[in-house]
Structures are given as structure tokens and as C-alpha cells.
N, C-alpha and C positions, 0 to 999 in steps of 0.2 A: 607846290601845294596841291596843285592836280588832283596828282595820286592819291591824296591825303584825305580827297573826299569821294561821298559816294559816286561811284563810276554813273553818271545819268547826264542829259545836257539835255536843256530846256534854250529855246533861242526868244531874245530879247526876255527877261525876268524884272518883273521888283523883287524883293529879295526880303523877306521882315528879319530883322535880326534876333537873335535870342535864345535862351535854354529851352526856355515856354515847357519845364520840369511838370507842371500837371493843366498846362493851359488852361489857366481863369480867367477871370475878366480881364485882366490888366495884360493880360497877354491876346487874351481876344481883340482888345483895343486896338493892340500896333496890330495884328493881323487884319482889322478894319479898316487903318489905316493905308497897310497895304494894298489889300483889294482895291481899294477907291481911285488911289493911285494907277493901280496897274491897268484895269477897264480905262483910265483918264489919257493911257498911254500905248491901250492893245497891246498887253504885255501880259507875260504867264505872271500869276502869284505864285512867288516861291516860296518856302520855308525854310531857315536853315536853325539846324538843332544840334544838338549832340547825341552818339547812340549810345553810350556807356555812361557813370553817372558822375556827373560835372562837380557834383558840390564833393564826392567822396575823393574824385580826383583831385581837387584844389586841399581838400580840407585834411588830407592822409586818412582820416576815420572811415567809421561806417558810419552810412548813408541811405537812409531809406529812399525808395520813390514812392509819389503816390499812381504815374503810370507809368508802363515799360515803354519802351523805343517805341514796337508794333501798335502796340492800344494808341501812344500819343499820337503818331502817323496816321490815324484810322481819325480820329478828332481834329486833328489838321487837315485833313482831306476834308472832312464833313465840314468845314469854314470857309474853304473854297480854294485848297492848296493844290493846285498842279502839280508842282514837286516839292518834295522834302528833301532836303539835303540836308545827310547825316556825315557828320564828322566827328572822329576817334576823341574820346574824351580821356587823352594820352600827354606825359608834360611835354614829346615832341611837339604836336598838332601846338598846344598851349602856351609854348616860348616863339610859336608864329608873329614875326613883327607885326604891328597896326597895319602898317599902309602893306604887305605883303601879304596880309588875310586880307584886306578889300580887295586889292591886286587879281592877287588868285580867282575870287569869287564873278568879276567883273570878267576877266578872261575864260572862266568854264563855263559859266552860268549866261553871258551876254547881256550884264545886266544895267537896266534901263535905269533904274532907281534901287533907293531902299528905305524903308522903316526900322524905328526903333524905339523903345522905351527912352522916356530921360533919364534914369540913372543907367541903360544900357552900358557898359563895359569890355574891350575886348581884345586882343594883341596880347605879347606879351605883359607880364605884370598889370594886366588891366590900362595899360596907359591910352586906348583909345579908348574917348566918351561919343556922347552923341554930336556934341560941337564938330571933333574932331571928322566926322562920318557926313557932316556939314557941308565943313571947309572941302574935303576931300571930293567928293561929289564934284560942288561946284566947279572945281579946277578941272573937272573932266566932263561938265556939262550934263552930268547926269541928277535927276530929282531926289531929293531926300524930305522925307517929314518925321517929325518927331510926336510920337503917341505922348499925350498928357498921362500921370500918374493917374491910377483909378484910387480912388476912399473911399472907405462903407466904415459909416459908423465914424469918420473923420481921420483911419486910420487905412493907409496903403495896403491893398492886397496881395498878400506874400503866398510862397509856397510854406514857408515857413510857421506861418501864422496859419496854413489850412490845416498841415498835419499836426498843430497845436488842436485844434477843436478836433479833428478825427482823433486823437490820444483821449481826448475828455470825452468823447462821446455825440457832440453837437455835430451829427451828421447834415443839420437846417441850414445851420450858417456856414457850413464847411460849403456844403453846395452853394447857394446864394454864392460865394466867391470864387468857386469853382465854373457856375454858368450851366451847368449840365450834374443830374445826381451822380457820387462817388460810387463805383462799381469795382466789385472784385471776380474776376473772371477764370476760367478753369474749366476742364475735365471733371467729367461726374463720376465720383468714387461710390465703389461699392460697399454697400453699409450694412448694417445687421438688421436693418427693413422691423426696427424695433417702430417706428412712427407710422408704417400700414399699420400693423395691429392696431396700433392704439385710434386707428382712422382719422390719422394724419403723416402722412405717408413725405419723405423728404428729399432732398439731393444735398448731397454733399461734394465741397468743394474746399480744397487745402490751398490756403493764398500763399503767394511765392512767398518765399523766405525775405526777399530784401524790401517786400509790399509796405507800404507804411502801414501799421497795426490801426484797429480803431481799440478804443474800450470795449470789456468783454461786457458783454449784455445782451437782451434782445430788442431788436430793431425792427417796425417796421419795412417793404420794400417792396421791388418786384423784380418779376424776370420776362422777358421775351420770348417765348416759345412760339417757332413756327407763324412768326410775326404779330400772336396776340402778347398783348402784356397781361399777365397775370399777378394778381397781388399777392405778399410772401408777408412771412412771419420766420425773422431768423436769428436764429443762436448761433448768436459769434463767440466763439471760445469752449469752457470746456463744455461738458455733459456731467455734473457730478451726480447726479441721480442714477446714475450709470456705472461713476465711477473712472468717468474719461477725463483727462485733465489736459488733453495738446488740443492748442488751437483750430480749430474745423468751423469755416462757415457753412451751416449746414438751414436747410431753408424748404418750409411746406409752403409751395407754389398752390395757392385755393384754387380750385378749379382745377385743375389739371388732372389728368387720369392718363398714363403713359408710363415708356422707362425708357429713361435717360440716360443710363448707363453708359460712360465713356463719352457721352457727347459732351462739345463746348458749349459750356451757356456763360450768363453774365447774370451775378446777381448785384441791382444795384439799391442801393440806402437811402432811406427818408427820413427815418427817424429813427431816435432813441425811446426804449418803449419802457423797458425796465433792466434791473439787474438780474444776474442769472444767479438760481437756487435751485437749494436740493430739496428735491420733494420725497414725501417719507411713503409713497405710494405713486403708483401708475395712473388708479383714478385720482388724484389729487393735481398729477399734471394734467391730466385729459382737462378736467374742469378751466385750466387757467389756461391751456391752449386754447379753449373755446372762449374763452374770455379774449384772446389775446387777438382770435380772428375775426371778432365783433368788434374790436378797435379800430382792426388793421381795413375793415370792409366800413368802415365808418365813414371814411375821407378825410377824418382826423392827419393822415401824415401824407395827404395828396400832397 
């Protein structure tokens, strides 16, 4: 099993279990749990994940995400991850016996403990639970804790249930269960610089293909430039006033005076502001853009 995972070694680890597919709260949970553990036992906190995507490998379909491997990495590290250990989300890796994936993990990693969700899952056909990661532990004298289920609103926090409200548009409660606002990030494409004229000037950015969509609309947000945050007003989806119809989250950062051009940024979501329409004039969008940046400068979708 070695081989099977990321070539890295971390000595003494707790180790959180989990897909942690767009790390929300309930996944922040057992990485708290971790942590707490791992400082209780001067041990790195680890993370182990999958780099490919878990639910389309199990499921044969397609499978959106709401972050990629790198972005999740980047949010596990910001929690307090030492390492991340990425494993092939392959049915070789996933016919991994139970105690043969502890096994493995305990001999690369040296690990001290671990965490996990209760409904946690993992080995072949899922036949190891958290009992199972319990019992196992014990017999080798190593700590294990089990993170409680997170509810909001009396109803457990899913990844599933997050890209439910991002498809509807509820970027408030996506976040809320998310822990951190949803962000779609990319390279600034070069545009037809139709929103300078109109003195509202924009960046745009084409979300991956396998990104979980939101509803087309526009959204309040913001973006990070050069470490200030800047507040944004962005059309997600088409342009039809234009006459563009392929998805482009495209975004006027208020304040900003610059060009972007090819650099990485991140634009992330607050709110859902309105639907997108076709205006039968330029001044008639100008009007509602200005309308739209008095909302967005309001605090309204702080």
C-alpha cells in the first residue's frame, strides 16, 4: 500500500480520516478533533484524502466537485495540516482490505492516532466503520476519537446537500456549511474590455469543467488582490445582452484599477443578488450595474 500513497513521511501522525470532498463543518469537526489529539500527543496532524474524485469513482457517473485536490490541500493546511496524504481514487487503492489500509497508514505515516466521522467508511466495500478503527487502534495501543455528526437546521452536513443550495443559488447557506465562502478560481481571460467603457471594467474567469456549477445569476462577492479584499459584483453564466451564452464567471472588482491579465485570482460568493437579463440598451445596464454596486457596497451580503 506504500506505493499507493503520496510518496511523503511525516513521523509520529494523528491521521483524520476522510474524503473531506469540500471540507465543511463536519469535516472541520474531525480535523478538530484531530488536532486536539495530535498537540495531546506531540504528533504532526495529518490528513488523508483522495486526489481524483471518490464519489465518480465509486458511483461510475459523473461527478462534480466543489474543490479540486490543490484548492482542498490549500484549506487543510489553513486548519492545521502538516501533511496531506493523497491516495488514487482507483478500484485498485478501493478493494484495499480494512485492516490493510490502517496497516499501511500506521507503517508510512507512524501513526500515533486517528480521527473520524461516525458514519466514517473505508476498506474494501466500505466494511470498515469507526467502531471497527476503534477496536483496531486499541489492539495496537494507539488513540482513536470519533468526531460527532454536525446539524444545522436539524439536518447533517453533506457535501451533497452543499452542491444542492449552490445548483439553487443559496450561496449564504452553502457557505454557513461550508465554514469558509465558496470560491471559484482561475486565470484572467482576455475579454472584449466591453465593461471599461461602460466604467465598469471586469475579469474574467472560465470555472473547470468538473466544478460544481452554481445558478446562473448575479451574485454578490469579492476577490483578493495583492492582499486587499475588494468587493465584486459577478455574472455567472451567460452575457445575453451580448449575445454570449457559455458559462464565464466574470466579475467588476469595485475599486481596483489594474490588469489582470493571465494572473491567478479567486473569486469568492456571498450572495445571490438577482437573475441575469437581457437589457435592450447599454445605458440601461450601466443604470442597474450601478444599482447593483450600491447593494453590493451596502454590507447587505457581508
Amino acid at each position: 500500500m506504500s506505493d499507493r500513497i503520496t510518496e511523503k513521511t511525516v513521523h509520529s501522525a494523528v491521521i483524520a480520516l476522510g474524503y473531506f470532498d469540500s471540507v465543511h463543518v463536519g469535516h472541520r469537526a474531525v480535523i478538530n478533533r484531530a488536532g486536539e489529539l495530535a498537540e495531546k500527543l506531540s504528533a504532526n496532524l495529518a490528513v488523508f484524502t483522495f486526489s481524483g474524485n471518490l464519489r465518480a469513482a465509486i458511483n461510475g457517473g459523473e461527478e462534480k466537485f466543489v474543490y479540486n485536490a490543490a484548492e482542498r490541500e490549500e484549506i487543510l493546511r489553513s486548519l492545521g495540516a502538516k501533511e496531506v496524504i493523497f491516495a488514487p481514487a482507483d478500484r485498485t487503492f478501493l478493494d484495499t482490505d480494512k485492516r490493510d489500509f490502517l496497516a499501511g497508514l500506521c507503517e508510512k505515516y507512524n501513526a500515533a492516532g486517528f480521527a473520524c466521522g461516525k458514519d466514517y467508511r473505508f476498506g474494501k466495500g466500505g466494511e470498515g466503520n469507526a467502531e471497527y478503527l476503534k477496536e483496531y487502534a486499541a489492539q495496537r495501543g494507539l488513540a482513536a476519537v470519533i468526531a460527532d455528526t454536525v446539524l444545522l437546521g436539524g439536518e447533517k452536513v453533506s457535501t451533497t446537500g452543499i452542491k444542492a443550495l449552490l445548483a439553487a443559488g443559496d450561496v449564504r447557506a452553502a457557505n454557513v456549511r461550508l465554514g469558509s465562502p465558496f470560491f471559484i478560481g482561475g486565470k484572467v481571460l482576455s475579454g472584449r474590455k466591453v465593461g471599461r467603457k461602460l466604467g465598469f471594467p471586469t475579469v474574467n474567469i472560465l470555472p473547470e469543467k468538473d466544478k460544481q456549477p452554481l445558478k446562473e445569476g448575479v451574485y454578490a462577492g469579492f476577490s483578493v488582490i495583492d492582499g486587499k479584499r475588494l468587493p465584486a459584483i459577478i455574472n455567472y453564466g451567460a452575457r445575453p445582452t451580448y449575445g454570449l451564452s457559455g458559462v464565464v464567471a466574470e466579475a467588476h472588482l469595485i475599486g481596483y484599477e489594474g490588469d489582470l491579465y493571465g494572473k491567478y485570482i479567486r473569486i469568492y460568493f456571498t450572495g445571490y443578488m438577482r437573475g441575469i437579463k437581457k437589457f435592450a440598451c447599454e445605458e440601461e445596464l450601466m443604470r442597474q450595474l450601478e444599482s447593483d454596486r450600491t447593494e453590493v457596497l451596502s454590507g447587505k451580503y457581508d
